[in-house]
C-alpha positions as CSV (number, residue, x, y, z in Angstrom):
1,X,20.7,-9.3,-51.1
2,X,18.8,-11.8,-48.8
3,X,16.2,-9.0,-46.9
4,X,14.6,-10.7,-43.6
5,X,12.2,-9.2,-41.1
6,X,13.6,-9.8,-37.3
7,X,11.6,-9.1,-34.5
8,X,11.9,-9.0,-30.6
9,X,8.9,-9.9,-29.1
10,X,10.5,-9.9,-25.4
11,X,9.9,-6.3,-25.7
12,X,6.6,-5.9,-25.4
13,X,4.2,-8.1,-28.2
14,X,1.2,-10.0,-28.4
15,X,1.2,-13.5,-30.9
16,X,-1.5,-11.5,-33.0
17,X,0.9,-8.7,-33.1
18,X,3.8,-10.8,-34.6
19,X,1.1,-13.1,-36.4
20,X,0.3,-9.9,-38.1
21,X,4.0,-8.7,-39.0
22,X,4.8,-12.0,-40.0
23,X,2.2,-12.3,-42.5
24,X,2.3,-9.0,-44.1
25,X,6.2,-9.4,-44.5
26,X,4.9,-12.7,-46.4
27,X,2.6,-10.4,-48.3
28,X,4.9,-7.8,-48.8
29,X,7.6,-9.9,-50.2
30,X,10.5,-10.2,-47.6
31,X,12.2,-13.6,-47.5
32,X,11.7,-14.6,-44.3
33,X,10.7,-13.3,-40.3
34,X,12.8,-14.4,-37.4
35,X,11.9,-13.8,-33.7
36,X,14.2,-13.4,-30.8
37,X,14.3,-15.8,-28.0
38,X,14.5,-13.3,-24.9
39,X,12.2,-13.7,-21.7
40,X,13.3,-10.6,-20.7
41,X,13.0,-7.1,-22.3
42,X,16.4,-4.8,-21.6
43,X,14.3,-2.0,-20.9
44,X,11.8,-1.8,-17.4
45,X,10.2,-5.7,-18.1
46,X,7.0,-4.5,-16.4
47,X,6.8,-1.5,-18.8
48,X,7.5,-4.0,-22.0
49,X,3.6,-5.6,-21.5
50,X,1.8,-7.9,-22.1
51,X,5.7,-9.8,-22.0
52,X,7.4,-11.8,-23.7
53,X,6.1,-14.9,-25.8
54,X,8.1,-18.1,-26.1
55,X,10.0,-18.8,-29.5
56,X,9.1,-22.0,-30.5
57,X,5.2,-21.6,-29.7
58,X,5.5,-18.4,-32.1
59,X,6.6,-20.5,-34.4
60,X,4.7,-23.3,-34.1
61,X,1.7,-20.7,-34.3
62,X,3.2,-19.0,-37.5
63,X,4.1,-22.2,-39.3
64,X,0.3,-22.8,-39.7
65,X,-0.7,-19.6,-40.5
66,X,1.9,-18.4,-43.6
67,X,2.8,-20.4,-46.6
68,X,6.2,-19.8,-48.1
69,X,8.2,-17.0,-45.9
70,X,11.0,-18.8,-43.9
71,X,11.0,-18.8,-40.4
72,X,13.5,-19.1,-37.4
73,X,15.1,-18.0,-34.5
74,X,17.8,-15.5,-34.2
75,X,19.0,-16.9,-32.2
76,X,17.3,-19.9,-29.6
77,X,19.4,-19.8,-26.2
78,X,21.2,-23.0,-25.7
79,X,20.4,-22.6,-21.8
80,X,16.5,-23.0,-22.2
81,X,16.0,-26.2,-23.2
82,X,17.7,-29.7,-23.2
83,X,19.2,-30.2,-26.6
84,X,17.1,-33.5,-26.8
85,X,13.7,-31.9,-26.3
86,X,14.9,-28.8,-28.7
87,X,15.8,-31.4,-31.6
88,X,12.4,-32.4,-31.1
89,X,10.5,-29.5,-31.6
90,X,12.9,-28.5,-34.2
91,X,12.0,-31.0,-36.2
92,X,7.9,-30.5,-35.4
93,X,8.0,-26.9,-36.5
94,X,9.5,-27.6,-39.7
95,X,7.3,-30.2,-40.7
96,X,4.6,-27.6,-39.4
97,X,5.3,-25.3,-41.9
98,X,6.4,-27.6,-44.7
99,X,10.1,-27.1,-44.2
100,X,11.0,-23.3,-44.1
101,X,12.7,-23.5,-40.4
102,X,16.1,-21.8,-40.5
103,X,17.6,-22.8,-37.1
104,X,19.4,-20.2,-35.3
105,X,21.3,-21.4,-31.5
106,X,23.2,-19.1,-29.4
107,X,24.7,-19.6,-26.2
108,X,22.6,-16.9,-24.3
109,X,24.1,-13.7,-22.8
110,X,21.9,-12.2,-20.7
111,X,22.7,-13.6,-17.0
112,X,19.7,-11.3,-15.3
113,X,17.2,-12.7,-17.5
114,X,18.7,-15.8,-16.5
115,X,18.4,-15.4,-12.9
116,X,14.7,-14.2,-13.2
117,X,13.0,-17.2,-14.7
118,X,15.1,-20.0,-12.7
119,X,17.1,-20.8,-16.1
120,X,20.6,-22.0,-15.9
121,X,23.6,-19.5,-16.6
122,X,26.5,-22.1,-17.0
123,X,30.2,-20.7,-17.3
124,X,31.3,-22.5,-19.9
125,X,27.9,-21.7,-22.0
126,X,30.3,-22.6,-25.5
127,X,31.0,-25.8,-24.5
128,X,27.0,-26.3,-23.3
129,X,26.6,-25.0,-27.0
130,X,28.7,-27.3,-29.1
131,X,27.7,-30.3,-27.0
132,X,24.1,-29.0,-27.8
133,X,25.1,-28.8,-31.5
134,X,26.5,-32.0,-31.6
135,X,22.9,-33.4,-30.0
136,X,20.2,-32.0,-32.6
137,X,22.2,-33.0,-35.3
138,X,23.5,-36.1,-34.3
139,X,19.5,-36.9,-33.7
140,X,18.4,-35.4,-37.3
141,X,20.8,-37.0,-39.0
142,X,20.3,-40.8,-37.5
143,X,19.2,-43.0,-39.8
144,X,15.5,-43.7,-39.2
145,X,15.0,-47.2,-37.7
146,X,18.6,-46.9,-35.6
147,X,19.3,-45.2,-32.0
148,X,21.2,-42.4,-30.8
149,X,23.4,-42.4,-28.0
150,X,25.5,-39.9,-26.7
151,X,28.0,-39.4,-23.6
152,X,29.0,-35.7,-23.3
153,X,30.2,-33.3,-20.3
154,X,27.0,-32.1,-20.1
155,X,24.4,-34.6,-21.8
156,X,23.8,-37.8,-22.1
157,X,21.6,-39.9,-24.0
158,X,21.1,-43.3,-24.3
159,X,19.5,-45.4,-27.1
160,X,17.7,-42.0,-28.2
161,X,15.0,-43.5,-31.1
162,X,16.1,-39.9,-33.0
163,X,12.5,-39.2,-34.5
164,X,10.4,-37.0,-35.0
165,X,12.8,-35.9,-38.4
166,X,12.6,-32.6,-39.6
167,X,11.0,-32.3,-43.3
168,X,14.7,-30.5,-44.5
169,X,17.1,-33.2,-43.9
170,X,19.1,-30.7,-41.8
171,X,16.9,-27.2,-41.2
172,X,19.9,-24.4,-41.9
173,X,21.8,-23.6,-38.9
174,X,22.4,-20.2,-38.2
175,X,25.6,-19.2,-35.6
176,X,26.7,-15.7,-35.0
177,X,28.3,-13.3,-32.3
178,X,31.0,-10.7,-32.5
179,X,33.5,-13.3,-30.9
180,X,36.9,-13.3,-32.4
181,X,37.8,-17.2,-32.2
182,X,35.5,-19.5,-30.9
183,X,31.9,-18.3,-32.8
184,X,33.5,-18.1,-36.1
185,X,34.9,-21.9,-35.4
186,X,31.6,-22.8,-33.7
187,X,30.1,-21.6,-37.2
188,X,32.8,-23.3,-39.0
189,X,31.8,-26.9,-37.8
190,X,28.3,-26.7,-37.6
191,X,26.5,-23.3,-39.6
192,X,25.2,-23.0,-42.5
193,X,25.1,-19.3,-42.1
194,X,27.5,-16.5,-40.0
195,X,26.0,-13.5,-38.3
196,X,27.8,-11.0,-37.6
197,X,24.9,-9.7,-35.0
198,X,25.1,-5.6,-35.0
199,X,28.6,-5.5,-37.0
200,X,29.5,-2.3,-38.2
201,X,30.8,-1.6,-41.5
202,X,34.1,-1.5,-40.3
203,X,33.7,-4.9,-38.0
204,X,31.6,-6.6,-40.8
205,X,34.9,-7.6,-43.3
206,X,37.2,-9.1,-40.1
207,X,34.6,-10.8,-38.4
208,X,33.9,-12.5,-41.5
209,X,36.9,-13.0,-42.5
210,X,37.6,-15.0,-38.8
211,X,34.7,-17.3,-40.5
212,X,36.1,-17.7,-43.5
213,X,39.8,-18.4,-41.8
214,X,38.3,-21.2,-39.4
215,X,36.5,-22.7,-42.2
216,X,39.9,-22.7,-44.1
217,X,41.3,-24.3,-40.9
218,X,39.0,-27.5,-41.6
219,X,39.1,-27.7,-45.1
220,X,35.6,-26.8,-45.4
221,X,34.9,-24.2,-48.8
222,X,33.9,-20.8,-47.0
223,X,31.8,-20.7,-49.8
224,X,29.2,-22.5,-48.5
225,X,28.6,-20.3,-45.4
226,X,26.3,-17.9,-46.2
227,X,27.4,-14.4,-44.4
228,X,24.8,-12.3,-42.5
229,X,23.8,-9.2,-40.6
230,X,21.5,-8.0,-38.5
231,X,20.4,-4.3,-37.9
232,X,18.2,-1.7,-36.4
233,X,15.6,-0.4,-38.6
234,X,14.0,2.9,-38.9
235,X,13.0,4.1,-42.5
236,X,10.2,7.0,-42.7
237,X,9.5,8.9,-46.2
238,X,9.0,12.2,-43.3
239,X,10.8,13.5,-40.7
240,X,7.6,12.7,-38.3
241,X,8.0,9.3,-39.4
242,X,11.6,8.6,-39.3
243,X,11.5,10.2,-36.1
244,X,8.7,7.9,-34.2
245,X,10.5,5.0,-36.1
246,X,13.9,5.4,-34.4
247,X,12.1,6.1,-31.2
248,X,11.1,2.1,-31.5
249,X,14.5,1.9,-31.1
250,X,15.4,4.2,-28.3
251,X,17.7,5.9,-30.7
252,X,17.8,8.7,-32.7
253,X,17.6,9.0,-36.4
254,X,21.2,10.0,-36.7
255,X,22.1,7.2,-34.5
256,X,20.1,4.9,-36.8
257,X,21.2,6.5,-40.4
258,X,24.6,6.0,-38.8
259,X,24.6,2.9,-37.4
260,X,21.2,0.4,-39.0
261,X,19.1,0.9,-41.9
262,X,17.6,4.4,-41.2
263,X,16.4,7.9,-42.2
264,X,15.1,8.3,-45.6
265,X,14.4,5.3,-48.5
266,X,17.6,6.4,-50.5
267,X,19.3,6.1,-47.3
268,X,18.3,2.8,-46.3
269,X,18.9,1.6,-49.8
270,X,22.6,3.5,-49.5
271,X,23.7,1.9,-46.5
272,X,22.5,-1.9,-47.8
273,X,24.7,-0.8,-51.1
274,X,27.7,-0.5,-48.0
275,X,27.0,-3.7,-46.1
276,X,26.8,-5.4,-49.6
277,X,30.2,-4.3,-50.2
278,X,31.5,-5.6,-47.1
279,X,30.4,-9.0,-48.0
280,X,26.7,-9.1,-46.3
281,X,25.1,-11.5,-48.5
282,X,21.4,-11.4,-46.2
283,X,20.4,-8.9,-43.7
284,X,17.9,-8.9,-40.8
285,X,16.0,-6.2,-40.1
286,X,14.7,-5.6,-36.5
287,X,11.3,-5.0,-36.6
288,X,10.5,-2.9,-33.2
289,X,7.2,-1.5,-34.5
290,X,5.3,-4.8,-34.4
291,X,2.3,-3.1,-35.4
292,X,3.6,-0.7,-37.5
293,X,2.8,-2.1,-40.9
294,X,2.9,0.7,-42.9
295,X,6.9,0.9,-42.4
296,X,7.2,-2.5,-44.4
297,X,4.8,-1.8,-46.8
298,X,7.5,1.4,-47.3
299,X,10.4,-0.5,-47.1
300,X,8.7,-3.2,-49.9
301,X,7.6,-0.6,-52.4
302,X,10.6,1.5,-52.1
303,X,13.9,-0.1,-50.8
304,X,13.5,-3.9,-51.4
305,X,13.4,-3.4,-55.1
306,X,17.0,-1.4,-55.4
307,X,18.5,-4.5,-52.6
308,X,17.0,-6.8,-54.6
309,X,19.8,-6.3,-57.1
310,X,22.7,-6.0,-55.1
């Protein structure tokens, strides 16, 4: 199995923090570190200081400063940023960090956090997605020296020169959600990768399943999707720390052991044995400690060893 460090930064994290997470995870083996791409923490935002830190800065910031973990966003809110400008920056950050972008795009679902930073909340936020989709990689994938033009609903571009170009001809696209339908066909046309977001064990097999129907649908191989997790984390060789790692979370260790990677090392490396038997081929694992490195120094030395071979 795949093992990747997420982390929420919206929740209260300096860059030096994450800077620091990121590069022992490098250190430490993991193969790659994703951030979220939140403005907003969900708990009180003025207790989640110093705030949040914008995605694609992180990454820009990262991309200099490690040397062979992948990188990405899961996932980059389609409502942020005009799909031109994004297939810009895209592109930038990978060449930044020599081509280990994995490019994750969601069509937001938080309408508060919305509302408090001026940002639009559109109805029809799938159909802003898959015209943003259709954008990025309509621009990557022009041939360099011809134009990109495009006339959708909701953008339009004309005579777009379609540079800068990523250093992966196409960074990995990552799409994911619980949706029943439209995600899995979203993912179908356009992912290289499904996430299932917090599936359960019982929700993991159908929802992929729904990918691998849709990608039936358009005679695509469902093969080459790559089928993915994410979940809480909270591992702690004592009580003391398994407890003060779940509190991260705002859960308790039950609720973690029962629900995310939690509780003991043999329990973490249990419940990655389950999710590999429902078809999780890579797993994120939400970082909420940012500073906390002695929990993925634990997790390297004495659960990433056993997952490695699953």
């Amino acid at each position: 199995m795949d093992i990747r460090i997420g982390t929420q930064p919206q929740m209260g994290a300096t860059y030096d923090d994450i800077l620091g997470a990121a590069q022992a995870a490098e250190r430490l083996g993991f193969d790659g570190f994703f951030v979220s791409d939140h403005v907003m923490g969900w708990r009180d935002p003025m207790e989640s200081l110093p705030g949040p830190t914008d995605a694609w800065t992180t990454l820009a910031g990262l991309a200099r400063e490690t040397s062979t973990i992948r990188l990405g966003t899961l996932v980059t809110s389609a409502n942020f940023r005009y799909p031109g400008l994004l297939a810009v920056q895209v592109a930038q950050v990978d060449q930044m960090s020599g081509g280990r972008i994995d490019f994750g795009l969601g069509a937001g679902w938080s309408e508060a956090e919305h509302r408090a930073y001026g940002l639009p909340f559109p109805v029809r936020r799938f159909d802003v997605l898959e015209e943003q989709l259709d954008v990025i990689t309509g621009i990557w994938s022009t041939p360099l020296g011809e134009r990109f033009s495009y006339d959708g609903e909701f953008y339009q571009l004309t005579e777009c020169p379609a540079v800068p170009k990523p250093t992966q001809s196409n960074p990995p696209i990552i799409i994911g959600g619980k949706g029943p339908t439209r995600t899995p066909a979203v993912a179908a046309r356009y992912a290289d990768e499904f996430n299932g977001s917090y599936a359960t064990l019982e929700e993991t097999p159908r929802m992929f399943a729904a990918a691998r129907a849709a990608c039936e649908a358009i005679d695509r191989d469902p093969s080459t999707l790559v089928y993915s997790v994410m979940s809480s984390l909270g591992v702690g060789a004592t009580a003391a720390d398994r407890q003060r790692r779940a509190g991260y979370s705002g859960k308790s260790v039950d609720d973690l052991v029962e629900t995310g990677v939690g509780g003991t090392p043999q329990q973490a490396i249990d419940r990655l044995a389950a999710l590999a038997e429902a078809g999780v081929q890579r797993i994120y694992l939400q970082f909420p400690g940012f500073t906390d490195i002695d929990h993925l120094e634990l997790i390297a030395a004495e659960v990433l060893p056993a997952a490695r071979a699953l």
